[in-house]
C-alpha positions in Angstrom: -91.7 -46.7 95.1 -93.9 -46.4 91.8 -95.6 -42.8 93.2 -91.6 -41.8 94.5 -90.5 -42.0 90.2 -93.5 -40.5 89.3 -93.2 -37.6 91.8 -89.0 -37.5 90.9 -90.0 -37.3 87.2 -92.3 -34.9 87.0 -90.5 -32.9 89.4 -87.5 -32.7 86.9 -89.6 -32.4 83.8 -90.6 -29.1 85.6 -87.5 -27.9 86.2 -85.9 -28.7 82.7 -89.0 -27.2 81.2 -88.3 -24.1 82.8 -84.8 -24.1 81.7 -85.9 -24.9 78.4 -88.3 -21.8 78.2 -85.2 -19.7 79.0 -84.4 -16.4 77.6 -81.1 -17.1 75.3 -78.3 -14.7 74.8 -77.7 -12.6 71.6 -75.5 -14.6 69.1 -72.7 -13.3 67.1 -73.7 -10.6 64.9 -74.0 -11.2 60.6 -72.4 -7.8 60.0 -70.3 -4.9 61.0 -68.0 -4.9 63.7 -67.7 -8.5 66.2 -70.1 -10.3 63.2 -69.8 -13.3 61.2 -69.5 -11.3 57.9 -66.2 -12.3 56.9 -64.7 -11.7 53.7 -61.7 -14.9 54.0 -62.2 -18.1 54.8 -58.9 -19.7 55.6 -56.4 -18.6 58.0 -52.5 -19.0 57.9 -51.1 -20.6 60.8 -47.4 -20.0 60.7 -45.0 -18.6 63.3 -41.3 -17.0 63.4 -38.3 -18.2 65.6 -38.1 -21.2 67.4 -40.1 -23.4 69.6 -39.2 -22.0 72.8 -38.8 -18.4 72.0 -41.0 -17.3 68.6 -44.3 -15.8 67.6 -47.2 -17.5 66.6 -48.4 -15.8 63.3 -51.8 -15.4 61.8 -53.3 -13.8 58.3 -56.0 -14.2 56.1 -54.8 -17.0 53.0 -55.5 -14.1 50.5 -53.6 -11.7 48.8 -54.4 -8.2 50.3 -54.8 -5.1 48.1 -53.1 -3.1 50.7 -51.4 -3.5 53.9 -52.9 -5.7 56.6 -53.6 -3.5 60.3 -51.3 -5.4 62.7 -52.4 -6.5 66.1 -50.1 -8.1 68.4 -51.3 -10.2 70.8 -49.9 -10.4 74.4 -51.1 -13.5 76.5 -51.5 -13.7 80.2 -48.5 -15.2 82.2 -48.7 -18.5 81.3 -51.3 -18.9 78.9 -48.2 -19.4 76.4 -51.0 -21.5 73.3 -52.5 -19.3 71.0 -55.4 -21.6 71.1 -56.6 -20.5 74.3 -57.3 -17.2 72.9 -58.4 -19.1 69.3 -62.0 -17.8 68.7 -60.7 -13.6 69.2 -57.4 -14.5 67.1 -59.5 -16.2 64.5 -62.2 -13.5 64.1 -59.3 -11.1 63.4 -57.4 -12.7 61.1 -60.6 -13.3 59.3 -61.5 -9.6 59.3 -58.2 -8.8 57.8 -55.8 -8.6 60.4 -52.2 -9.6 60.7 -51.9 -10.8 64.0 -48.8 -12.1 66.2 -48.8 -13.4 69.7 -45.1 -13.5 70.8 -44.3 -16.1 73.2 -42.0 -14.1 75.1 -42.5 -16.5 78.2 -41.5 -20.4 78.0 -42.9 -21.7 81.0 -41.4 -21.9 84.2 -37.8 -21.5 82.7 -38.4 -17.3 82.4 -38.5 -14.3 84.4 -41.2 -11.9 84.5 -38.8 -9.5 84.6 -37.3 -10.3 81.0 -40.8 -10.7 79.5 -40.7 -6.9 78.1 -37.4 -7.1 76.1 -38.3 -10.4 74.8 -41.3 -9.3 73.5 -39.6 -6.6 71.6 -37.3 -8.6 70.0 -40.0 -11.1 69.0 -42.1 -8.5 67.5 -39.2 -6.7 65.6 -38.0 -10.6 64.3 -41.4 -11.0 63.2 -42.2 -8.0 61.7 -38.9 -8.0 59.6 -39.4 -11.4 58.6 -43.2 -10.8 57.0 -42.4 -7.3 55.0 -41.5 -9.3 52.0 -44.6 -11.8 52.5 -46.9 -10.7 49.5 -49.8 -12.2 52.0 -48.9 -10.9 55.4 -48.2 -7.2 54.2 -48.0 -5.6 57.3 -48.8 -2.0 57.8 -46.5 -0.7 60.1 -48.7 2.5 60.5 -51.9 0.4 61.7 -50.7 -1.2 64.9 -52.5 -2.2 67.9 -51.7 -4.2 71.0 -54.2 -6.3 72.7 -53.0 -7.6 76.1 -54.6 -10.0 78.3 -53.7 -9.8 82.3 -50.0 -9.4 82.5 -50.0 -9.0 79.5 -51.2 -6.0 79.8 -48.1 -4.2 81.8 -46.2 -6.3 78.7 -47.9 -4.3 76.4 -47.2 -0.8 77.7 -43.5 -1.2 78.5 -43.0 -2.4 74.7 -45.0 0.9 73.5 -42.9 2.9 75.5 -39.2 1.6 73.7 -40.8 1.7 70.1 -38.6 5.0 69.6 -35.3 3.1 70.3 -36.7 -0.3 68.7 -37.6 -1.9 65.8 -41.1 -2.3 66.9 -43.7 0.1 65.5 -45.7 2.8 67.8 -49.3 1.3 68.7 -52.1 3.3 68.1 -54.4 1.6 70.5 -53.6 -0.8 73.6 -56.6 -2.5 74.6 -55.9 -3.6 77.7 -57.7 -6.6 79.2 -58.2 -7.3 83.0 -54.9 -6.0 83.8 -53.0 -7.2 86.5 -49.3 -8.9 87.0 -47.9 -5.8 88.0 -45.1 -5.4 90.6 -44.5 -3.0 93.1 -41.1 -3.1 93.2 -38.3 -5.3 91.8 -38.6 -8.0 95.4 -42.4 -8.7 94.1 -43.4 -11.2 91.7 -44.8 -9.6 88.6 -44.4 -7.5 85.5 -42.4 -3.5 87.0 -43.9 -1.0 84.7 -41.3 1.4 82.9 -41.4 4.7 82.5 -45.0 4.8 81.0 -44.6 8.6 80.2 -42.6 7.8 77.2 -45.9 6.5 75.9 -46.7 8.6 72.4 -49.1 11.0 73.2 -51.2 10.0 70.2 -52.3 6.6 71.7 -55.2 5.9 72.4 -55.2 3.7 75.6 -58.3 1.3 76.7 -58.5 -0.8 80.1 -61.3 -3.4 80.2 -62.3 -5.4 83.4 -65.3 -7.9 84.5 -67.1 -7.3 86.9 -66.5 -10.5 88.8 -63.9 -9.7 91.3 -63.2 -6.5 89.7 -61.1 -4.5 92.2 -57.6 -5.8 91.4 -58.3 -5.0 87.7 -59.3 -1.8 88.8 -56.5 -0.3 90.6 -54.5 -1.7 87.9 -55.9 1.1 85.6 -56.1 3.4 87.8 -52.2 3.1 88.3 -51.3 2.7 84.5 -53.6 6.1 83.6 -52.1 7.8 85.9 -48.7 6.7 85.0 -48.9 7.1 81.3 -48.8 10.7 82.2 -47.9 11.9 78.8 -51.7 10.1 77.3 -54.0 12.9 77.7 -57.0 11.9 79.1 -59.1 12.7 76.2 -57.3 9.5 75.0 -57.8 7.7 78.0 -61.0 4.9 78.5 -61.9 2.7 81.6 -64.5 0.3 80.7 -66.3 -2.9 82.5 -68.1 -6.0 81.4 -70.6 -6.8 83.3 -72.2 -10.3 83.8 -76.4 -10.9 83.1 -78.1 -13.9 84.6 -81.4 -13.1 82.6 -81.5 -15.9 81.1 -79.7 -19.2 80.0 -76.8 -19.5 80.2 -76.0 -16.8 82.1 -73.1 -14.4 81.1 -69.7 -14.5 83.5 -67.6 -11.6 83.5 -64.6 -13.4 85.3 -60.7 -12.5 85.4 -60.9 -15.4 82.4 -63.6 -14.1 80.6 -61.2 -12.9 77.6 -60.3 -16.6 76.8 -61.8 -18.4 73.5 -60.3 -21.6 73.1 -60.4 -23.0 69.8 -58.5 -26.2 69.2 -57.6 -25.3 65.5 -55.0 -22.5 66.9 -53.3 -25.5 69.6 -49.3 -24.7 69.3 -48.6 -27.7 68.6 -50.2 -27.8 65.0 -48.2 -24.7 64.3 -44.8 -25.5 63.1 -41.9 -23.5 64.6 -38.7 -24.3 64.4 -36.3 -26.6 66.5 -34.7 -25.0 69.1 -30.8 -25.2 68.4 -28.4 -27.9 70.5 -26.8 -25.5 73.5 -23.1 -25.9 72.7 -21.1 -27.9 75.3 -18.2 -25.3 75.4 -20.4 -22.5 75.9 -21.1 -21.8 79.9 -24.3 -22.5 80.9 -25.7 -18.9 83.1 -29.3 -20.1 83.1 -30.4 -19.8 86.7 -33.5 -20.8 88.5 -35.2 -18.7 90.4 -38.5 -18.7 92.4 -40.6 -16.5 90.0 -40.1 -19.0 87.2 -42.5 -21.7 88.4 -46.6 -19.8 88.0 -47.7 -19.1 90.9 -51.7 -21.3 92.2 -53.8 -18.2 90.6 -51.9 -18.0 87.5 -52.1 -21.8 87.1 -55.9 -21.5 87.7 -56.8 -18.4 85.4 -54.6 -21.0 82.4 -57.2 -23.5 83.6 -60.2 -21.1 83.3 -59.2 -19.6 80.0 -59.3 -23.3 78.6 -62.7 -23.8 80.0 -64.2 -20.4 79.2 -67.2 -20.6 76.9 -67.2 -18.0 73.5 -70.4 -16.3 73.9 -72.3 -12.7 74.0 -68.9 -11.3 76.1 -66.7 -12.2 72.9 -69.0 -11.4 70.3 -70.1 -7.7 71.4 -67.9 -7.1 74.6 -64.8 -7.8 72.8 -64.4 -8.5 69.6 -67.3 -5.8 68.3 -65.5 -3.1 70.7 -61.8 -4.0 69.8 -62.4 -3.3 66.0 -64.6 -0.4 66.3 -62.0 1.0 69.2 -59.1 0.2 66.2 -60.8 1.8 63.7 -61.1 5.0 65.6 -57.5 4.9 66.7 -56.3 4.4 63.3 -58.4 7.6 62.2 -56.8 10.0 65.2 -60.2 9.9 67.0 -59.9 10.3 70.8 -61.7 8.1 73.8 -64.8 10.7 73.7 -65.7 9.7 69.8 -66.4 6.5 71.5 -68.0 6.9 74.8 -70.6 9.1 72.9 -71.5 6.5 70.4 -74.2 4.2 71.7 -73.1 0.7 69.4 -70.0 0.5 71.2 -71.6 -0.4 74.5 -74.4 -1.9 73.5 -74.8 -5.6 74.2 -77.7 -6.5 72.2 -80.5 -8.2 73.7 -81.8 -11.8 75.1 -84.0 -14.0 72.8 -87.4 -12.2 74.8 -85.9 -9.0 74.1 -84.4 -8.1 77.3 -81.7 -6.0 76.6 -78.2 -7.2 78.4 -76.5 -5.3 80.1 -74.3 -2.5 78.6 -70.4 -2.3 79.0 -69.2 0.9 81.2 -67.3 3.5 79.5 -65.6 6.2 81.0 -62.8 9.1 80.6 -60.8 8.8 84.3 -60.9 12.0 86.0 -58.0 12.7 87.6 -58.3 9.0 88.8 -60.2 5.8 87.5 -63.6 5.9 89.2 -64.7 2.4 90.9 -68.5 2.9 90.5 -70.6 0.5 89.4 -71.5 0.4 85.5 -75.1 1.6 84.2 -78.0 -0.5 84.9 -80.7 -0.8 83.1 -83.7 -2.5 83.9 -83.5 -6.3 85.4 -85.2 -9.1 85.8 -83.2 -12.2 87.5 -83.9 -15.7 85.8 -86.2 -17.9 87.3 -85.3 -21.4 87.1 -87.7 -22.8 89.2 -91.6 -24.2 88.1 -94.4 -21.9 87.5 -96.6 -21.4 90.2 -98.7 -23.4 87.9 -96.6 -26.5 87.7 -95.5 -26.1 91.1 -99.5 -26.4 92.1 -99.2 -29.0 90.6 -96.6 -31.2 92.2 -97.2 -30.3 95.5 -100.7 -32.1 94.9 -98.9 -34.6 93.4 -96.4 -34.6 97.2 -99.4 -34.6 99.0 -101.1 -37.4 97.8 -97.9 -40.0 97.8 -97.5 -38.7 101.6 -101.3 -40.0 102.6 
């Protein structure tokens, strides 16, 4: 019994020493786009509308010199709480931005195929609401859209109305393992409108992991191609890709865009009370089958609570998102970026392994499904030495005699 714990412990001391001698990923930057360099401290957590229909509203508690870049925020179907996207909305209210996450879904009460309009209105009630605020300050001609999922389709059918809305024209829609979109108006998800009304001046990115990356995929390929009016100068498909080097690995999974950060829960964020429905008014709220999430939705809300903030957020994401902005903002087109060598670059693991680089490409004609650019690999080993494991097979040996 005494030589079976011996032989148990030693065994295990092997394995987490081997674990332990791990390469690590790269940590978020101190500077320049994705870092930790941030110029405000506190965030204002506020929001417009009510409980069930509002936006969730986030600045920096300082007072601006000039007009804050906008970014709205448009969560996958039923990941309704800001805080499961907490750590991305954080960084970029803390860089500066004025950023809004309309809910314009309340959970299993709403259709996907009202989601779009909703969001408009949202966006518009919000926007009007903050041009007075001498903190929020919004700059109505620095405007970008992030979507997540279905989110994504969201996104693009609100750029497509700004002419005949309230809602001011994006300049980039970073779009985020899309998906959620219908076929036709019998299917469950999020119909596209006519995406040609896009402004031509947009510069439109798709992003997908690689973990189960074909669904993501064709989304893009159909949104490119149906965004006609986009040239395709102004047109990006990228992929993340996941790197087991070292410890923990990196996961680029349908969830991999989620953050959590308790500090952005809805429920700390006070909106206001939705109003009593008045008796005399006819109730025409009707259920219907697409209310209630379907199992993968429910699971990818699950996941994004779950999902670690790590090398994918820092330099995948947020790094790419502000340098992608930046380059919108100044009329630059999708080649500026796919030439520049920071904005794939994914740093490298504590032994100086570098991780592997995002994918960035202008479609041709059609969004190519190759695989993304490899460099050199070595998988983690989390297994003994040869050395150690020597060592405890003498150590087997001798209990077994």
């Amino acid at each position: 019994m005494r030589r079976s714990l011996t032989t148990f412990v030693l065994l295990a001391s092997c394995l987490s020493a081997a674990t332990a001698s791990a390469a690590t990923p790269p940590k978020q930057p101190e500077q320049g786009p994705g870092g930790s360099d941030y110029a405000i401290a506190d965030v204002v957590k506020t929001g417009t509308g009510t409980v069930a229909s509002g936006s969730y509203v986030f600045y920096g508690n300082d007072t601006p010199s000039a007009p804050r870049p906008v970014v709205v925020f448009f969560h996958s179907w039923g990941a309704v709480n800001p805080a499961l996207y907490g750590g991305f909305i954080d960084h970029l209210a803390r860089k500066g931005y004025l950023v809004i996450f309309p809910r314009f879904q309340e959970v299993n009460r709403s259709r996907p195929a009202d989601a779009s309009v909703r969001a408009e209105e949202l966006i518009a009630e919000a926007l009007a609401s903050l041009t007075d605020n001498p903190q929020a300050r919004p700059d109505s001609a620095r405007v970008a859209f992030i979507g997540h999922s279905a989110g994504v389709p969201i996104a693009l059918n609100v750029a497509t109305g700004v002419s005949q809305s309230d809602v001011p024209a994006p300049k980039l829609v970073f779009g985020l393992v899309p998906g959620g979109i219908a076929s036709n108006e019998k299917e469950r998800g999020i119909m596209l409108r006519d995406l040609s009304a896009i402004d031509p001046s947009t510069l439109l990115i798709t992003m997908s992991g690689d973990r189960e990356h074909l669904p993501s995929d064709r989304a893009s390929r159909r949104i490119f191609e149906a965004a006609s009016a986009v040239p395709t100068a102004r047109k990006l498909f990228m992929r993340a890709s996941s790197d087991d080097h070292g410890y923990p690995a990196l996961t680029a999974t349908l969830a991999f865009p989620g953050s959590p950060k308790a500090a952005y829960d809805a429920a700390a964020i006070k909106l206001q009370p939705d109003l009593p429905r008045d008796p005399k008014q006819k109730n025409t709220w009707k259920w219907s089958a697409d209310m209630a999430l379907s199992g993968p939705q429910t699971i990818l809300t699950q996941q994004l609570g779950n999902n670690p903030t790590d090398t994918l957020d820092y330099l995948a994401l947020w790094k790419t998102f502000e340098i992608a902005a930046d380059a919108a903002f100044a009329g630059k087109d999708a080649a500026a970026l796919a030439r520049d060598p920071k904005f794939v670059d994914m740093g490298n693991w504590s032994d100086g392994w570098p991780v592997r680089r995002l994918s960035a490409q202008m479609p041709k004609g059609e969004v190519q499904e190759e695989k993304p650019e490899r460099g050199p690999r070595r998988r983690l080993n989390l297994g003994p030495t040869e050395s150690q494991q020597g060592a405890v097979n003498d150590l087997v040996k001798q209990f077994r005699s």
